[in-house]
KOLFI-248229 format. One record per residue (C-alpha): x, y, z; chain; residue number from 1. Coordinates in steps of 0.2 Angstrom, whole numbers. Layout:
N
SITE     c1     c2     c3  unit  pos
SITE      X      Y      Z     A  NUM
...
This chain:
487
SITE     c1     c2     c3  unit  pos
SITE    522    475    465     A    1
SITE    509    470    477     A    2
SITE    511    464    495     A    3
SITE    508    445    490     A    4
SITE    518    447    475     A    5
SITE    532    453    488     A    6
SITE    527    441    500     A    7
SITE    529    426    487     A    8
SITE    546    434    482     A    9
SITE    550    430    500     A   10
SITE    542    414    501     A   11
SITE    555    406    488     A   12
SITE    570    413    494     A   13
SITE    567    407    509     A   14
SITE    563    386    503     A   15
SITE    576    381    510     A   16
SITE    575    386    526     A   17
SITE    556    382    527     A   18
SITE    561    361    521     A   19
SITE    570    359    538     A   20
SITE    554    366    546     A   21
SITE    543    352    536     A   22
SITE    534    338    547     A   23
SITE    536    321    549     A   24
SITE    529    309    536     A   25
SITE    514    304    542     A   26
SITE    511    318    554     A   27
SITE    496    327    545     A   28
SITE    486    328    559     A   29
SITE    474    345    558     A   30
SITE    477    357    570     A   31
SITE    471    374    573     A   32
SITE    478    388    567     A   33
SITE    490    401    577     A   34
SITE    480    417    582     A   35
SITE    484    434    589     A   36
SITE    474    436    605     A   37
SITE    467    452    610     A   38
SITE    465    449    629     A   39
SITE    478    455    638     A   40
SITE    493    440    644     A   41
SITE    507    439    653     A   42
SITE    522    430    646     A   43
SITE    518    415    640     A   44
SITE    526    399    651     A   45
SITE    527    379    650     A   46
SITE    526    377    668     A   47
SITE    522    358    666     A   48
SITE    514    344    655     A   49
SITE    495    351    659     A   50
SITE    500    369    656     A   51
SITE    495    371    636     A   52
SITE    492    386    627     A   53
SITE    473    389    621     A   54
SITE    469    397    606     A   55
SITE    453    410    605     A   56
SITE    440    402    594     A   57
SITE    433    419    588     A   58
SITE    449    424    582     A   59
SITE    457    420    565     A   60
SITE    474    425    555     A   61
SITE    465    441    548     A   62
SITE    457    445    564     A   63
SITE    469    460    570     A   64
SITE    462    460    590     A   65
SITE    463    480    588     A   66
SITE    466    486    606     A   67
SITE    473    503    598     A   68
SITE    468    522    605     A   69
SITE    456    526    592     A   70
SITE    462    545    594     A   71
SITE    466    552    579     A   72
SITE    476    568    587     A   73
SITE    494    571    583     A   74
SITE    505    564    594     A   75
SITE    495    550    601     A   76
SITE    504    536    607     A   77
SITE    496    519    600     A   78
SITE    500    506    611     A   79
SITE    496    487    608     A   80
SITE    505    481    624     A   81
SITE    489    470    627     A   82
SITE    491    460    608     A   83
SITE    500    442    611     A   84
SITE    502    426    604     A   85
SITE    493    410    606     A   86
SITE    499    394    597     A   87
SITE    484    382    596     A   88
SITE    485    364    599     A   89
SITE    475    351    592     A   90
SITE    458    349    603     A   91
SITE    458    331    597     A   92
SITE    476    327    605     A   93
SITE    473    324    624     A   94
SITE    492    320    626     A   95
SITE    504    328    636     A   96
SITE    517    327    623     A   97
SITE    525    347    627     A   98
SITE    532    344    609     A   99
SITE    514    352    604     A  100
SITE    521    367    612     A  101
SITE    535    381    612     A  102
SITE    548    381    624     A  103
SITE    548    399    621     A  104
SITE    542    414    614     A  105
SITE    556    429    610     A  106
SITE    548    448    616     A  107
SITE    554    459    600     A  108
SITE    544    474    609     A  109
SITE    538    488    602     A  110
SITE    543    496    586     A  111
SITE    541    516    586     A  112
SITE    533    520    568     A  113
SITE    540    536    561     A  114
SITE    523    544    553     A  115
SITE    520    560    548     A  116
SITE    502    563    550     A  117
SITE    505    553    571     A  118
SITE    518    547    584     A  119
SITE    513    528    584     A  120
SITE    520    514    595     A  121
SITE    514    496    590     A  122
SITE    519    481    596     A  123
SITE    530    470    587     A  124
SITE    516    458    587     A  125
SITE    503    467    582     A  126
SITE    512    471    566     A  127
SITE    512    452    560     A  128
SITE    530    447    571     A  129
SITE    531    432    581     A  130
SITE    553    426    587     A  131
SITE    555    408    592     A  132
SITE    569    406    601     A  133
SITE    580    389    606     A  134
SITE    581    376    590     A  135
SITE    574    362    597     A  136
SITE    562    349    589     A  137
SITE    548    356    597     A  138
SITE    552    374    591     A  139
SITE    553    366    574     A  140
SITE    536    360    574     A  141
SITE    530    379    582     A  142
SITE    539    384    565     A  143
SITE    531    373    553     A  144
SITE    513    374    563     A  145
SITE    514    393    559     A  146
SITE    519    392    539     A  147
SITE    505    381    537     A  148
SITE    495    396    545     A  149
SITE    501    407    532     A  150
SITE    517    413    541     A  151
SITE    533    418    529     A  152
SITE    552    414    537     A  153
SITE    554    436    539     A  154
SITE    573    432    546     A  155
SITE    583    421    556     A  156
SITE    598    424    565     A  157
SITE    611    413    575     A  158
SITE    623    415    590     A  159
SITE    619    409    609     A  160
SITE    602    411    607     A  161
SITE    595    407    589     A  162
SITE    580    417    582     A  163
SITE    568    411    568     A  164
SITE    555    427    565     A  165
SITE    542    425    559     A  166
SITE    530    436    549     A  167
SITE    511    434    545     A  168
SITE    507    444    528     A  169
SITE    489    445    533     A  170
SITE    496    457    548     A  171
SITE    506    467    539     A  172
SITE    492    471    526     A  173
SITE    481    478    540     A  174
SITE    495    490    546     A  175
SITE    498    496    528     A  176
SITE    478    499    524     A  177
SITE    478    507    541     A  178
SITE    494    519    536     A  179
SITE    488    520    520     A  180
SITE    470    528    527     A  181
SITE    478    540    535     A  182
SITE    492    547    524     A  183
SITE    486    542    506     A  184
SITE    479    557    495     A  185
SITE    477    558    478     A  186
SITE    487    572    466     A  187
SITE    475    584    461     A  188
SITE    476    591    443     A  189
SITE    477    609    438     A  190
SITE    459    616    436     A  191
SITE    451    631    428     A  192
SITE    444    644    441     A  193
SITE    431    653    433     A  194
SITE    427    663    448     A  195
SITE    446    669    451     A  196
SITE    449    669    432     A  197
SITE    464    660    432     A  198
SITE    470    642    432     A  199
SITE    475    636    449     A  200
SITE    488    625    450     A  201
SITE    489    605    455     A  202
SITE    493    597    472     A  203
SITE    506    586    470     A  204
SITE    500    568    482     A  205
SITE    508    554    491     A  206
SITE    503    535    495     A  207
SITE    513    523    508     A  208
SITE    521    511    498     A  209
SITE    520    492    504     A  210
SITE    536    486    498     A  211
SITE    549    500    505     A  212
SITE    540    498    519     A  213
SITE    541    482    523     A  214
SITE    559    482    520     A  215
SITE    562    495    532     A  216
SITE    556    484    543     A  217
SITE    564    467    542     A  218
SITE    580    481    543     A  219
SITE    575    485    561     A  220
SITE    571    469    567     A  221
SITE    588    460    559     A  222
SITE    597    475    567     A  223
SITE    587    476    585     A  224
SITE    582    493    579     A  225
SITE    566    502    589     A  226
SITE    560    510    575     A  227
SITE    557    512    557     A  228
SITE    549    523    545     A  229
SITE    535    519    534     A  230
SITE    540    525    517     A  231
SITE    530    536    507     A  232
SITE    531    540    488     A  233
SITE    526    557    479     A  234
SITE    513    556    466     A  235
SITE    516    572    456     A  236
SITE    502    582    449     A  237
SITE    508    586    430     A  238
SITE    502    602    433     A  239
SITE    510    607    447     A  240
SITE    521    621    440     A  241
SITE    511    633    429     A  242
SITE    528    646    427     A  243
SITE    526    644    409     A  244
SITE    510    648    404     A  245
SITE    508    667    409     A  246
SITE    493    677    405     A  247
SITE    483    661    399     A  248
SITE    464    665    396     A  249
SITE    453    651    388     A  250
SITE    445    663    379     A  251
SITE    444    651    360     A  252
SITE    433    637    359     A  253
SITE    440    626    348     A  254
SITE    428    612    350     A  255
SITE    413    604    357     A  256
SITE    399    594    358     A  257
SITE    382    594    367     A  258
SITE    369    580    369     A  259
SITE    351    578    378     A  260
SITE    347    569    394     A  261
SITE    332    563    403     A  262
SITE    324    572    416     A  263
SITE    324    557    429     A  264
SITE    330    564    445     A  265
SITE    343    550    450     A  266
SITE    350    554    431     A  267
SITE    349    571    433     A  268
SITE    360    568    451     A  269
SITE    375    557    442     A  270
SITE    375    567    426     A  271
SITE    380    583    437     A  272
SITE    389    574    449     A  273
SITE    403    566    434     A  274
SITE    401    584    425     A  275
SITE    406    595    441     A  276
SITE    422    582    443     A  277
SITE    429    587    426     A  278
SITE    423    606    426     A  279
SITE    438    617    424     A  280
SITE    452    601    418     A  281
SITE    465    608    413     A  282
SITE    478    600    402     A  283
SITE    496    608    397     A  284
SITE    504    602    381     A  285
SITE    508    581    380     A  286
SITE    496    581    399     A  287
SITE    485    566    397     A  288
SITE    467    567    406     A  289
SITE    458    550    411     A  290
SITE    440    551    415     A  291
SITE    441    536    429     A  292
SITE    456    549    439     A  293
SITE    447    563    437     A  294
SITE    428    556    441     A  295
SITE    433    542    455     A  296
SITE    422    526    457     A  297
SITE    403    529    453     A  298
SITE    400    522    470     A  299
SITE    384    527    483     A  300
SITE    398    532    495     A  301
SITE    404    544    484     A  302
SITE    386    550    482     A  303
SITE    382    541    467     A  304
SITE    362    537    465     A  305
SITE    355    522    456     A  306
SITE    351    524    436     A  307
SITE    348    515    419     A  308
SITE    366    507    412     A  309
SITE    368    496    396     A  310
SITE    377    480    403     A  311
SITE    381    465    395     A  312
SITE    370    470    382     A  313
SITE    353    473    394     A  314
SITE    347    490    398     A  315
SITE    349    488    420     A  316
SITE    349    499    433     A  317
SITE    365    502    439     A  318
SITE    375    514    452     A  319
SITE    381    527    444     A  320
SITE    368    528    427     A  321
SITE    372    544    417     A  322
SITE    390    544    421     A  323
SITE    393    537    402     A  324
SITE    383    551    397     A  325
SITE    397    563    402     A  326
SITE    412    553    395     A  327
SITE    405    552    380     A  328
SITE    400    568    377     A  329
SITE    417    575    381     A  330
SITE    424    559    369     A  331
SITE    414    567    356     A  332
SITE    420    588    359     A  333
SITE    440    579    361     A  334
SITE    435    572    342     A  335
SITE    429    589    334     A  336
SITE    443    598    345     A  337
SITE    458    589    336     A  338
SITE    461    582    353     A  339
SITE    472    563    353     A  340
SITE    459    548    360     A  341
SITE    472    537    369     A  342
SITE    459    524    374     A  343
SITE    442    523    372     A  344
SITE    427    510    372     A  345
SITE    411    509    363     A  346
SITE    395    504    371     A  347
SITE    387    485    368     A  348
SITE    372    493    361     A  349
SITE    367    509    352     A  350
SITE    366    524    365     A  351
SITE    349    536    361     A  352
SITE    358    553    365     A  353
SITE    375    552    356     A  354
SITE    376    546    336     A  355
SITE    385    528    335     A  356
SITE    402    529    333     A  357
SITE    403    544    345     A  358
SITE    398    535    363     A  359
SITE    414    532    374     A  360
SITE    406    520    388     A  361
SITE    416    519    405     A  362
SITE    419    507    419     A  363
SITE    429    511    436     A  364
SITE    443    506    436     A  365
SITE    444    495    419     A  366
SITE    435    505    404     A  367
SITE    443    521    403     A  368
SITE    442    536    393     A  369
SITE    460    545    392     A  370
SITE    465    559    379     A  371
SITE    479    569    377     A  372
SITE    484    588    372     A  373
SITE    494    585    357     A  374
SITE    493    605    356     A  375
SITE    509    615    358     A  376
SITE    496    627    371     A  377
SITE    487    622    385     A  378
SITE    470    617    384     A  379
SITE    453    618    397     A  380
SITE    438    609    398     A  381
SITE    422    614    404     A  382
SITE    407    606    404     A  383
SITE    390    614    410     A  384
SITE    371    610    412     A  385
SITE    359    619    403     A  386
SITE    340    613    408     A  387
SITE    342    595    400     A  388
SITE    356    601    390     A  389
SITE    374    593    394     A  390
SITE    388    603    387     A  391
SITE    406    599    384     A  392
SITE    420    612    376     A  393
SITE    439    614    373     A  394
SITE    446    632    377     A  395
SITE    461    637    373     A  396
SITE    468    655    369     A  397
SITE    475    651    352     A  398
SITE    465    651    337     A  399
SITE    462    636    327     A  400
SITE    469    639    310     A  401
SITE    460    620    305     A  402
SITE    443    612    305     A  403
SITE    440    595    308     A  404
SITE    425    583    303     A  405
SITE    419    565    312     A  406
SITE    415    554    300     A  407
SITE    406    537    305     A  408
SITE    394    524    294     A  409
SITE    386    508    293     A  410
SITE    398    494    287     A  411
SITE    385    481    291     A  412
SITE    369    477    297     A  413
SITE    368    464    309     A  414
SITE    349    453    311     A  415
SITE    343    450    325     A  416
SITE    339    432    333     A  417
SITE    320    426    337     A  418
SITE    315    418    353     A  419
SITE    299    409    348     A  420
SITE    288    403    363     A  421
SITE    269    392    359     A  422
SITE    257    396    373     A  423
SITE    243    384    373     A  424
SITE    232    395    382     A  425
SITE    231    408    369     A  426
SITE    216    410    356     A  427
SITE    221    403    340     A  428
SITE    229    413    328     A  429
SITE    237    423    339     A  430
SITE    256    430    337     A  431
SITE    261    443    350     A  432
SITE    279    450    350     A  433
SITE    282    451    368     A  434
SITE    299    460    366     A  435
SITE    306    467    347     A  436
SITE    320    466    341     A  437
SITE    334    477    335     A  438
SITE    350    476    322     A  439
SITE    365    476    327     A  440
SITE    380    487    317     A  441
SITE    397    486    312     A  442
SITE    405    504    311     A  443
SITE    418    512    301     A  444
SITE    424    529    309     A  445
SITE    435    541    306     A  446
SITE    442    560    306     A  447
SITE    447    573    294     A  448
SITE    459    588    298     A  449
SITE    458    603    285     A  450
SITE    473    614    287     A  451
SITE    480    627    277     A  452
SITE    471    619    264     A  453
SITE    477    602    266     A  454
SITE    469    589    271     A  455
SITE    473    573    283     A  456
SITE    464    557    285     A  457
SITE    463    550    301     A  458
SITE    455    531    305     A  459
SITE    449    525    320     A  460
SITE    444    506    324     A  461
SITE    428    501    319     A  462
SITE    416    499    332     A  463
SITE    401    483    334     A  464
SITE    388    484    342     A  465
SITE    376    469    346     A  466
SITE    359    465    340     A  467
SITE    346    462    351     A  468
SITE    335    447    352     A  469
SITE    317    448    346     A  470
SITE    303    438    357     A  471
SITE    288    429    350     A  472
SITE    274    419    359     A  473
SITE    263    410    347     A  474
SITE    246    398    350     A  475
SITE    250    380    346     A  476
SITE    237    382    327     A  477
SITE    251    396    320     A  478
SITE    268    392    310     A  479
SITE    279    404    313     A  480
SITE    288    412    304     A  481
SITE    273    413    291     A  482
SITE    278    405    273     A  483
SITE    281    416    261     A  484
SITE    267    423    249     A  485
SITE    267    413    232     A  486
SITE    271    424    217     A  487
């Protein structure tokens, strides 16, 4: 669940409560939004009828007003004594109705985070918090002024003096990308050490989760606690206990596929840059790999150069170019190896390095290519550059008692469109085909297992891929297209 699902969660249970908040009919004047100030304030007062509060114009409800330490050493103490509320008032109203204001702002003070990687302080404030006290009609309109600037109704509680908290979503998110920065990592899978020959085992990872955390949270401040933890959850590595495989050497190919690229350097870069990522997978029986986990995006941060892609059917330069070009070479050794295709995608036109039928295009993070080791032995992956060569095998130390075949053909042909253009400034009688076109195909695919003399038949869905428009600019004398010859 994300944190505006959550926050919509909270939204509805709380509809009651927000109706008493709702303005008067006819009060629909705009106002300006509630901010969080980075200046530092004292306590904010109504000492009299000319006394308003001002909100800063160059902040807004996303605007965080960081006035944290930016030391990143354990045990720093973050303090954001100097973040502080503003309500705004309309700049319109020059009245000194002191309803526009609040009688009184609650001081939750600061809330000790419990974080693993740092010792962090925040104020209550800074982490999306604002407490009106008093229940008063003036309060009420405070409330309903901050729900419309995106505010949620986080608790309320009674006695002597009444609190209605407030929590701004916008807030909170910031804190949680800002945890998340510093305590996120990914699991890391086990991998194939050539150099130790031996498989070195996965790290089991962690992320911060949103929703945990923000309930520890609304815990604290419903039981004026002065702390509370941000929660983490573990993201197993499936291959984090490798007890069971012994003495494992990936010593038998049992499949593969190799396929030509072009010598353009930026290519070149992203072809080797997916290829390294997966070099060395390793999968134990039932492990699934997915190309988009183990690769990451195809972005220039990541160190990803611009190349030719096939997008939407056009030929483009793209971030990331090549990177096809190692999915589906490995889509193609996981076919020959026996290996299960959980997901896979077809490109919308032809590739020229890989047959039809045999190209598995991805996308991060929606076009996947995931296969699984439906073996009952564990299985490595290596993938290798040789010149302009790219290479992909399946090792394993069993021996293949079968042999398998990809079988793939032409179910249909489908023509291509023509684009005709008359340009009066050519010479007459003239036909130039300014781009040609090609057919599109329908194909049927499928792969056969021979074991012990048997054989099984295994079909895949058909793959389509689109034709490409044909271009032709004419002078104004010639038909097009020609009429047939007579016979």
């Amino acid at each position: 669940m994300t944190v505006h699902r959550l926050f919509s969660s909270i939204l509805i249970a709380c509809t009651a409560a927000l109706a008493a908040c709702s303005p008067a009919a006819g009060d629909m004047r705009e106002r300006e939004p509630l901010h969080f100030d980075k200046s530092p304030k004292t306590t904010l007062q109504n000492g009299d009828s000319d006394s308003h509060l001002v909100a800063d114009p160059e902040l807004n409800s996303d605007n965080l007003g960081d006035t944290e330490s930016n030391s990143n050493e354990p045990g720093e103490t973050r303090d954001n004594a100097g973040v502080d509320a503003n309500i705004a008032r309309d700049s319109k109203d020059n009245s000194n109705e002191s309803a526009d204001n609040c009688s009184q702002f609650c001081d939750l003070g600061k809330f000790r985070i419990e974080d693993p990687t740092q010792q962090l302080s925040y104020d209550a404030r800074h982490l999306g918090i604002l407490a009106l006290c008093g229940d008063s009609a003036r309060d009420a309109k405070c409330v309903d002024r901050a729900l419309r600037d995106g505010a949620i109704l986080f608790a309320e509680e009674g006695g002597s003096e009444p609190k209605k908290i407030l929590l701004y979503p916008t807030r909170f998110e910031a804190f949680i990308d800002d945890a998340s920065a510093r305590i996120d990592t990914a699991a890391t899978e086990g991998r194939w050490s050539e150099s130790l020959d031996r498989v070195i085992a996965g790290v089991d990872g962690r992320r911060v989760s949103p929703e945990k955390t923000l309930d520890n949270l609304r815990q604290a401040v419903v039981s004026g606690a002065s702390s509370f933890a941000i929660d983490i959850e573990s993201l197993p590595a499936r291959s984090s206990n490798l007890n069971d495989i012994g003495d494992f050497k990936p010593t038998v190919k049992i499949g593969g596929f190799q396929t030509k690229f072009s010598r353009s350097k930026n290519r070149t870069h992203n072809v080797k840059l997916a290829a390294s990522a997966v070099d060395g997978l390793f999968l134990m029986p039932g492990a699934e790999f997915s190309y988009n986990d183990w690769v990451g995006e195809r972005s220039e941060a990541r160190g990803y150069r611009e190349a030719p892609v096939i997008e939407q059917g056009q030929l483009v330069e793209g971030l990331g170019g090549g990177a096809c070009q190692v999915s589906s070479t490995i889509h193609a050794a996981a076919l020959l190896s026996g290996l299960e295709i959980v997901e896979r995608y077809n490109h919308s036109l032809p590739s020229s390095y890989i047959p039809m039928g045999m190209d598995a295009v991805v996308s991060y993070p929606t076009l996947d290519l995931r296969i699984k080791n439906n073996f009952d032995h564990p299985v490595v992956l290596r993938v290798l550059i040789e010149d302009t060569t790219l290479i992909a095998n399946f090792y394993s130390d069993t021996p293949r008692n079968s042999k398998v075949y990809f079988r793939h053909e032409i179910a249909e042909e489908i023509p291509y469109k023509e684009v005709i253009t008359t340009d009066p400034t050519l010479p007459p009688e003239t036909t130039k085909i300014t781009k040609r076109g090609k057919p599109g195909y329908r194909i049927l695919r499928s792969r056969i297992v021979l074991k012990d003399g048997k054989e099984s038949f295994e079909k895949f869905y058909d793959d389509t891929y689109q034709s490409q428009t044909q271009n032709v600019t004419i002078s104004p004398d010639v038909v097009y297209p020609p009429p047939p010859l007579e016979s």
